[in-house]
C-alpha positions as CSV (number, residue, x, y, z in Angstrom):
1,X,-175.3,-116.2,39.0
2,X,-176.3,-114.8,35.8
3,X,-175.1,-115.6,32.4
4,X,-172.3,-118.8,32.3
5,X,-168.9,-118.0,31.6
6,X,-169.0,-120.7,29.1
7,X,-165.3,-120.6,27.9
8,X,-164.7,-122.2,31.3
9,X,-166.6,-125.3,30.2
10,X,-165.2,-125.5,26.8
11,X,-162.5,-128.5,26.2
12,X,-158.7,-127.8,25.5
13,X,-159.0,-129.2,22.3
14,X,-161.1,-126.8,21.0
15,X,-158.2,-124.6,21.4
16,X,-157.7,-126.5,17.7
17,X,-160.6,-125.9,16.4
18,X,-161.2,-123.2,13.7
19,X,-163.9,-122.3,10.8
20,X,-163.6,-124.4,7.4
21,X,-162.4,-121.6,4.7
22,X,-164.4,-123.7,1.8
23,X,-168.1,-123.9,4.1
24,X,-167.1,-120.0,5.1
25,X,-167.1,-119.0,1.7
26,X,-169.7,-121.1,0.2
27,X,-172.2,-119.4,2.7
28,X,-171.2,-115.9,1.6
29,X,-171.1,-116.9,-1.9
30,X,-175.0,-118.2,-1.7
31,X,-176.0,-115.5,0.3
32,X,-174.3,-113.1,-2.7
33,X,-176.3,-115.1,-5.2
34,X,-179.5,-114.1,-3.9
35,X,-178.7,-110.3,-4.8
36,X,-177.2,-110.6,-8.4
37,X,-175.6,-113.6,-10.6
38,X,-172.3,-115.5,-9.7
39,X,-170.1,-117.2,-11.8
40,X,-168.8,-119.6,-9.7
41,X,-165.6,-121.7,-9.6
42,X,-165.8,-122.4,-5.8
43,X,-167.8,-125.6,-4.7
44,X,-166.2,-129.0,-5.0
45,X,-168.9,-130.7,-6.1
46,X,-170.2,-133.0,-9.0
47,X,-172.8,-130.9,-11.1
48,X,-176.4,-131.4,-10.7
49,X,-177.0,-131.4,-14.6
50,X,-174.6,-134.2,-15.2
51,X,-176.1,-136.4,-12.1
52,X,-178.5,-139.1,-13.2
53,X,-181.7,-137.8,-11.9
54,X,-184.2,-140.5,-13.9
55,X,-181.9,-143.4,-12.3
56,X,-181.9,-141.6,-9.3
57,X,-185.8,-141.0,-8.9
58,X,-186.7,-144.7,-10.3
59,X,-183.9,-146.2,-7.8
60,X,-185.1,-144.4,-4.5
61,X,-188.6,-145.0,-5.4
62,X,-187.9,-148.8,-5.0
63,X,-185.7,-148.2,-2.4
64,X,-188.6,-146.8,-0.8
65,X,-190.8,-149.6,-0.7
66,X,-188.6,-151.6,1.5
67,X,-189.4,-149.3,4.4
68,X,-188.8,-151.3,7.4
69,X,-185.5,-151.8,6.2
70,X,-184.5,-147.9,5.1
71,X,-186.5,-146.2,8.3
72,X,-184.5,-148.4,10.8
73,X,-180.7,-148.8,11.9
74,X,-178.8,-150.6,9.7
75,X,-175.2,-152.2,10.9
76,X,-172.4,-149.6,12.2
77,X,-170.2,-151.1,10.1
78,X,-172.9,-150.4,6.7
79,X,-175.2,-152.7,5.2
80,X,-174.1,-156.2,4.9
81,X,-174.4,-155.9,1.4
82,X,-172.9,-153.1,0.1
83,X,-170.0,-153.8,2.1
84,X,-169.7,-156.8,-0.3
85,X,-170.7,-154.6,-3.3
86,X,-167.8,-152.4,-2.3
87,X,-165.2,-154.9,-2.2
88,X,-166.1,-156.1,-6.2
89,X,-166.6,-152.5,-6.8
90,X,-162.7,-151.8,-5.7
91,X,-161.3,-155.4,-7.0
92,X,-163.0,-154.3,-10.4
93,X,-162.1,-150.6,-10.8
94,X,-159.2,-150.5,-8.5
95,X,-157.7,-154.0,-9.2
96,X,-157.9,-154.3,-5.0
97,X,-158.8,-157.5,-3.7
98,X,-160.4,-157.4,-0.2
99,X,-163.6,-158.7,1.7
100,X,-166.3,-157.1,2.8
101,X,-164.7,-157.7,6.6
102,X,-162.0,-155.3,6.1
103,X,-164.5,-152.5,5.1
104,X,-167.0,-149.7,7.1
105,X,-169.1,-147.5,5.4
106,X,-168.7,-144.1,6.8
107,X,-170.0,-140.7,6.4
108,X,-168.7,-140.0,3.1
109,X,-164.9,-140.0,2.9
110,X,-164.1,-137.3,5.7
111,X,-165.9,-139.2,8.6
112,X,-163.1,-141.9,7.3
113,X,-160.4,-139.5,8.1
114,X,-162.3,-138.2,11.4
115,X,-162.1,-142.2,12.5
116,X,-158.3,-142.5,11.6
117,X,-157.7,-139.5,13.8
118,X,-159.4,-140.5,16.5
119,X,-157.9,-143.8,16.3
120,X,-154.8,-143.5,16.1
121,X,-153.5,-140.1,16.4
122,X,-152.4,-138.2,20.1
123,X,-151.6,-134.3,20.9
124,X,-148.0,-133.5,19.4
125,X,-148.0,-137.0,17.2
126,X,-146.4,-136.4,13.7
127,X,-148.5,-136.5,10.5
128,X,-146.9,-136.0,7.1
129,X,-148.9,-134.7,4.0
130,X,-148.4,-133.3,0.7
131,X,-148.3,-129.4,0.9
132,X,-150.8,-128.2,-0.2
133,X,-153.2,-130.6,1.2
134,X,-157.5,-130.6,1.6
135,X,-157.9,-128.1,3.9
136,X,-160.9,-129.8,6.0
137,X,-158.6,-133.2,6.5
138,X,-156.2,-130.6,8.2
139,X,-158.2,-128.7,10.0
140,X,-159.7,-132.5,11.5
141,X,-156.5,-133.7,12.3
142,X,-155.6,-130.3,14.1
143,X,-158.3,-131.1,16.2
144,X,-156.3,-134.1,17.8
145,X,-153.1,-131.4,18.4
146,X,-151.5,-132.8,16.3
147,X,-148.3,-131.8,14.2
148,X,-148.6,-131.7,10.5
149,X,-145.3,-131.4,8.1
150,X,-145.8,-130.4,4.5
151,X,-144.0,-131.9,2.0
152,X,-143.6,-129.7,-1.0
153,X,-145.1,-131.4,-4.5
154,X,-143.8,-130.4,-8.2
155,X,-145.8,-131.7,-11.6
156,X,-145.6,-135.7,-10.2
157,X,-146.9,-135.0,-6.9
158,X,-145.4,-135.0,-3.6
159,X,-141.8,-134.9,-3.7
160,X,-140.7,-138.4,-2.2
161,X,-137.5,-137.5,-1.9
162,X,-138.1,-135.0,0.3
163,X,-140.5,-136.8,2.1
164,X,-137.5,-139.3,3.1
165,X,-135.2,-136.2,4.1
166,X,-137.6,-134.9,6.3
167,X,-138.1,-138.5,8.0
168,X,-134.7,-138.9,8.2
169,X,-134.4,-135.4,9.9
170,X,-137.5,-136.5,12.3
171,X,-136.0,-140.3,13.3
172,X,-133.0,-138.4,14.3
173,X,-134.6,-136.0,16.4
174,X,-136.0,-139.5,17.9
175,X,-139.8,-138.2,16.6
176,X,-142.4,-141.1,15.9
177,X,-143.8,-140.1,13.2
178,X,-147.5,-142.2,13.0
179,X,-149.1,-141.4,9.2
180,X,-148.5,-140.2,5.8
181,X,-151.6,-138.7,4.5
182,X,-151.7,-138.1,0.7
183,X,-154.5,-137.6,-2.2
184,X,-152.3,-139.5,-5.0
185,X,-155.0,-138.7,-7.9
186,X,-156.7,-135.2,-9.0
187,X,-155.3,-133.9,-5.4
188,X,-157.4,-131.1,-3.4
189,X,-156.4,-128.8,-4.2
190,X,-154.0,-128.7,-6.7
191,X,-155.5,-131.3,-9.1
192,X,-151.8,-132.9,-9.1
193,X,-151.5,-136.4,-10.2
194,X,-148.7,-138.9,-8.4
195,X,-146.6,-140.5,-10.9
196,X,-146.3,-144.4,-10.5
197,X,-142.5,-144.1,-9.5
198,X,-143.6,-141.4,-7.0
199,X,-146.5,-143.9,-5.7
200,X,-143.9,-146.5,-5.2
201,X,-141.2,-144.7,-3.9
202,X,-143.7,-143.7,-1.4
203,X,-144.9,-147.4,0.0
204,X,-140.9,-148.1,0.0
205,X,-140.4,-145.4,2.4
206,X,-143.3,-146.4,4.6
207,X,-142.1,-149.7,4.8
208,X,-138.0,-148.8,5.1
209,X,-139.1,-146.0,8.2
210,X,-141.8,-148.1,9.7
211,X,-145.1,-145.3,8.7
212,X,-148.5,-146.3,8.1
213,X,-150.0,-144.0,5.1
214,X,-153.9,-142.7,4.6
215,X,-154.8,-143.0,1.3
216,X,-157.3,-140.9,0.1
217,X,-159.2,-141.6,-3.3
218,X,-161.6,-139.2,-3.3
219,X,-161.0,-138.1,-7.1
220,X,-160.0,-142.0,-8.4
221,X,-163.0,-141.9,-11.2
222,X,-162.7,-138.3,-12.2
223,X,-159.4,-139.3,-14.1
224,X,-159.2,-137.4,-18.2
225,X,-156.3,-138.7,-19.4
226,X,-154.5,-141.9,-20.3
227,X,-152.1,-142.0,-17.3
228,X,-151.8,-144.8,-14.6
229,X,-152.8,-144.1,-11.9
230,X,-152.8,-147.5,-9.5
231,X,-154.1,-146.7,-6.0
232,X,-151.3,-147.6,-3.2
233,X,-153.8,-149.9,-1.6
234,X,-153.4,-152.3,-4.8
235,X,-149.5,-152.4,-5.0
236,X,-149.1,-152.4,-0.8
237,X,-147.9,-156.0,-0.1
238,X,-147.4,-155.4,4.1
239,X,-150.7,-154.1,5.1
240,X,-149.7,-150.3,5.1
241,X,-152.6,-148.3,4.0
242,X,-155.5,-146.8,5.2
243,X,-157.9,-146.7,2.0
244,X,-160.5,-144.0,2.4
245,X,-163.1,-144.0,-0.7
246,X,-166.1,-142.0,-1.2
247,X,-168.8,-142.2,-4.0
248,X,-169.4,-138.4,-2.9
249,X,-167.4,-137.0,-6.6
250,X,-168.8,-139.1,-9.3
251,X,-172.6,-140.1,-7.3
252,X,-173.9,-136.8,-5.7
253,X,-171.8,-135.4,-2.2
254,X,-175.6,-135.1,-0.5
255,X,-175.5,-138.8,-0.4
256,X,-172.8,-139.2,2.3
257,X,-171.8,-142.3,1.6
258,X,-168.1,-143.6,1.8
259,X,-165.8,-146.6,3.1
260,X,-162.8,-146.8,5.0
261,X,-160.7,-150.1,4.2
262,X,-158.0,-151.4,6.2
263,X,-156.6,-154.3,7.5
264,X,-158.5,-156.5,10.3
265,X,-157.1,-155.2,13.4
266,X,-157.5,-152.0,12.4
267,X,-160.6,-152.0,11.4
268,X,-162.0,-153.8,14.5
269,X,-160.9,-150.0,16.2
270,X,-162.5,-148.1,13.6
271,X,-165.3,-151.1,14.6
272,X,-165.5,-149.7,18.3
273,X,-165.2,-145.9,17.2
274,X,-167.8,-145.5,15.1
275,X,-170.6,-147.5,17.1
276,X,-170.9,-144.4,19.5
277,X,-170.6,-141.8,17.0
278,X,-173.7,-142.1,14.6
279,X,-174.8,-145.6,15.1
280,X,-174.5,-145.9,11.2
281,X,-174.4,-143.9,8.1
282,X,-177.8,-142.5,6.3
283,X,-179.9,-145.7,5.7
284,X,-181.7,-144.8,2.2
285,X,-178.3,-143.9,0.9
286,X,-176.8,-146.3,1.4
287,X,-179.5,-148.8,-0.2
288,X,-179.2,-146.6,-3.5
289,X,-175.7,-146.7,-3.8
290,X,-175.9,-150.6,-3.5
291,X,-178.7,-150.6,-6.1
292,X,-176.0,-148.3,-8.4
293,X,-173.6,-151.2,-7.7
294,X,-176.1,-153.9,-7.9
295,X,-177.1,-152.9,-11.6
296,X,-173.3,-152.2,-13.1
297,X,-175.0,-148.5,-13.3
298,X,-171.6,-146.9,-12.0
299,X,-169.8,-146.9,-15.2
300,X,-171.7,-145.0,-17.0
301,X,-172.9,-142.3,-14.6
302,X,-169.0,-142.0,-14.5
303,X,-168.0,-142.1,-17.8
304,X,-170.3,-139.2,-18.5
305,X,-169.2,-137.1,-15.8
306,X,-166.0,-137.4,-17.0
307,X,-167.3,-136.6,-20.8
308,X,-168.5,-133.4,-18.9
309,X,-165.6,-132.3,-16.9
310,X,-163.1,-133.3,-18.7
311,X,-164.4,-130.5,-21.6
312,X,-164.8,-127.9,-18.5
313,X,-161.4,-128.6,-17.5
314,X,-160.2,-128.0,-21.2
315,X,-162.6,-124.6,-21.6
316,X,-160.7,-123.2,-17.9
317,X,-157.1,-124.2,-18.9
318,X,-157.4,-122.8,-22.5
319,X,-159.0,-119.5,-20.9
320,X,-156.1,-119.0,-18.4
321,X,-154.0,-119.4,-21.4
322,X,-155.3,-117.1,-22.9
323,X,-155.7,-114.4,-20.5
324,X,-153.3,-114.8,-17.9
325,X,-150.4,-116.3,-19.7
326,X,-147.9,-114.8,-17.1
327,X,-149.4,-116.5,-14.0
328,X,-148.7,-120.4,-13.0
329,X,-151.5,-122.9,-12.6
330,X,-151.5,-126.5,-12.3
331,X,-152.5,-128.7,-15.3
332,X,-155.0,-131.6,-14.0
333,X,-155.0,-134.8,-15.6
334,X,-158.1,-135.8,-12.9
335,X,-160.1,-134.1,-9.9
336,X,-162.0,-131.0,-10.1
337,X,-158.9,-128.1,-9.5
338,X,-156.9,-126.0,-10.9
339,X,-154.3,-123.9,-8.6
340,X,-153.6,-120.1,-9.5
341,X,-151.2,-118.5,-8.5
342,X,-151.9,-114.5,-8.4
343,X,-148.6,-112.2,-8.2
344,X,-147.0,-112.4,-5.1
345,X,-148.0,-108.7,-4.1
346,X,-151.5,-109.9,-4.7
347,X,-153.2,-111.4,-1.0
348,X,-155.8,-114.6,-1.8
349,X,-158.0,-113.9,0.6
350,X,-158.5,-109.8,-0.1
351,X,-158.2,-111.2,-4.0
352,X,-161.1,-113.9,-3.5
353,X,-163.1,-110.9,-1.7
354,X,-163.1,-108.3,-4.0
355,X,-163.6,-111.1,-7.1
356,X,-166.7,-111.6,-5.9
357,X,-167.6,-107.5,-5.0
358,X,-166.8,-106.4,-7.8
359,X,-166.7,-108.8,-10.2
360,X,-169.3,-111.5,-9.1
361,X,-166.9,-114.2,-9.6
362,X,-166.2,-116.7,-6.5
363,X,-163.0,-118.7,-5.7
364,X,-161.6,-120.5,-2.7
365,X,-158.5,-118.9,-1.3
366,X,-155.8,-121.8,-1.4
367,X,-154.0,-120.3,1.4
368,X,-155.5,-122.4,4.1
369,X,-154.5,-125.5,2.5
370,X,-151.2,-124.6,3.0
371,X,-148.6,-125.8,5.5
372,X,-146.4,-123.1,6.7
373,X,-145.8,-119.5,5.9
374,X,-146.9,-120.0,1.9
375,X,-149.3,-120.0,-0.4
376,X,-150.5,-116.2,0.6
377,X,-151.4,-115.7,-3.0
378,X,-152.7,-119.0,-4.1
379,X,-156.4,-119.4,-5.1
380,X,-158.4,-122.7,-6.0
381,X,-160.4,-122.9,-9.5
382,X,-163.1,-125.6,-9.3
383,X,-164.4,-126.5,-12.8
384,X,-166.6,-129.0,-12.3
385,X,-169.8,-126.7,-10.9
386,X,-169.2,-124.3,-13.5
387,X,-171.4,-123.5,-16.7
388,X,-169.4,-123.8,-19.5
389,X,-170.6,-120.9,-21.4
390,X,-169.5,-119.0,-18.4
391,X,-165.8,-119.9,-17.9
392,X,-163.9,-117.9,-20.3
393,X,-166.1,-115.1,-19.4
394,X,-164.9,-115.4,-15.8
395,X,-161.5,-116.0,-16.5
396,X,-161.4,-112.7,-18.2
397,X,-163.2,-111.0,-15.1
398,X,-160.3,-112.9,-12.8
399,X,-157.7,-111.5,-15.0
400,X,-159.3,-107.8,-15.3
401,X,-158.9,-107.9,-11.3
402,X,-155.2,-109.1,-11.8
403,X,-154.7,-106.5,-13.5
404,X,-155.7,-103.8,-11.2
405,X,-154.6,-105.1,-8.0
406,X,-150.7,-104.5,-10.5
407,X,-151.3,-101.2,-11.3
């Protein structure tokens, strides 16, 4: 017969399926490192340098000795205790109160939002987001077929009130429209904060049209300012929201460890979904994240990642000031981003690949993120990876490219 024709085999759904734009890049960007220095403003990731590598080494070496317990299968729904470590951990820093029954440790965060999908959403059903929105969550969902409708966001996050236009627009239509998906703090990738009214306006309209809404907290500790920033999950009085959390942004993203929590009945699916899939999340990790929790160590690892970013944020927003005072970019008051938006003649993608060429400075194209026929000329700024000594300098470089891609 000779060689398979193996698109024959393949399932519809991977009709859905395409390449992550963030993983793409980061594998050209390392393999560009090994030739000559890059300044890089790219990964989404805590930095190495800030990460507490003595508590870390002292932790897993008595995390170690317990090996019967970190070699074999722990519970698909976690480790007994962490799961109670988690629910003090969001009653004390969230102001959430919940039992360990109504939480599952995933996969970090996005194995969360994998479960949700597969859960709950059908080819052609309706998911609402903010627009932009974390490109990986979307490209998940899209494997489901599903539909996704952006909702355009200003300085206080997703505009709510056109959220509740286009619902209006969608219940007429006679659409059921199954989840609102939203990153209310230091959003991917925009670095947009929700404002409290917004946050609230938001559960109202779940509630008034009948939607259950995912609420991703990926970026809840990386917060610089004195704003409130209340997750959903602690002002939702009807059982509402899906509350993914992930110590992947303040604790190290190699750890993989997250939680998904939810009310009972929902969680008994996620229960039943994620049995199958990995039998249970990485073992070790899980026992140092609950010795992290165990010893009140969180704070401080978090407080001085915060010390950290928070002055890289402040050297990358002074050097776009600086030198590209005609261009927009958000203003974070939390996360790790900052969106740019190049001249609209200038396309992110051919931008992002001649920054790097020429220049040996790396950025994600935001255009991915995107909903719709926008964003073409929208790049993402990560500060947290990047040396400090080195952001104004690539700034400058960014701008110099501006500069002749307008000539």
């Amino acid at each position: 017969m000779g060689k398979p024709d193996y698109n024959k085999f393949f399932a519809s759904r991977v009709n859905y399926m395409y390449p992550s734009p963030i993983r793409e890049a980061v594998a050209k960007i390392a393999y560009r490192s090994k030739i000559r220095p890059v300044i890089s403003f790219a990964a989404g990731e805590p930095d190495p340098e800030v990460l507490p590598r003595d508590i870390y080494a002292s932790l897993s070496a008595e995390v170690f000795k317990n090996v019967p317990k970190i070699v074999n299968y722990a519970p698909a729904e976690g480790v007994l205790d962490l799961r109670e470590e988690i629910a003090k951990f969001m009653e004390e820093y969230e102001g959430i109160k919940t039992t360990y029954e109504k939480i599952i440790v995933t996969v970090g965060g996005s194995q969360a939002l994998d479960i949700v999908a597969r859960i709950i959403l059908e080819p052609g059903d309706i998911v609402i987001t903010e627009n932009p929105s974390y490109v990986n969550t979307l490209l998940c969902w899209k494997h489901y077929g599903v539909r996704l409708i952006g909702i355009e966001m200003d300085d206080e996050g997703m505009k709510t009130d056109k959220l509740e236009e286009e619902i209006k627009k969608l219940k007429s239509e006679g659409r059921l429209i199954k989840l609102i998906y939203t990153i209310p703090t230091g959003q991917n990738p925009s670095g947009i904060t929700m404002s409290m009214e917004r946050r609230k306006h938001l559960l109202e309209i779940a509630s008034k049209y009948d939607i259950l809404v995912v609420e991703d907290t990926a970026y809840n500790h990386l917060v610089y300012e004195e704003v409130e920033v209340k997750p959903l999950r602690s002002m939702d009085k009807e059982g509402r929201i899906i509350y993914t959390g992930s110590f992947s942004k303040v604790l190290g993203t190699g750890l993989r460890v997250g939680w998904l929590e939810a009310p009972e009945e929902i969680i008994e699916k996620v229960r039943y979904s994620k049995q199958p899939m990995d039998m249970c999340a990485p073992v070790p990790s899980q026992y140092l994240v609950l010795e992290v929790l165990r010893r009140k160590l969180f704070k401080n690892i978090k407080l001085k990642a915060i010390e950290a970013y928070k002055h890289k944020r402040d050297l990358m927003l002074k050097a776009l000031d600086a030198h590209l005072p005609e261009l927009k970019h958000t203003r974070p008051v939390a996360g790790m981003f900052i969106l740019l938006w190049l001249p609209e003649h200038i396309e992110s993608y051919a931008f992002a690949d001649a920054l790097l060429e020429k220049y040996d400075v790396a950025v994600i194209p935001a255009t991915p993120f995107f909903i719709g026929e926008i964003g073409r000329n929208v790049i993402r700024l990560n500060f947290s990876m990047a040396k400090p000594d080195l952001i104004d300098e690539g700034v400058k470089r960014i701008a110099k490219l501006v500069r002749e891609m307008s000539k």
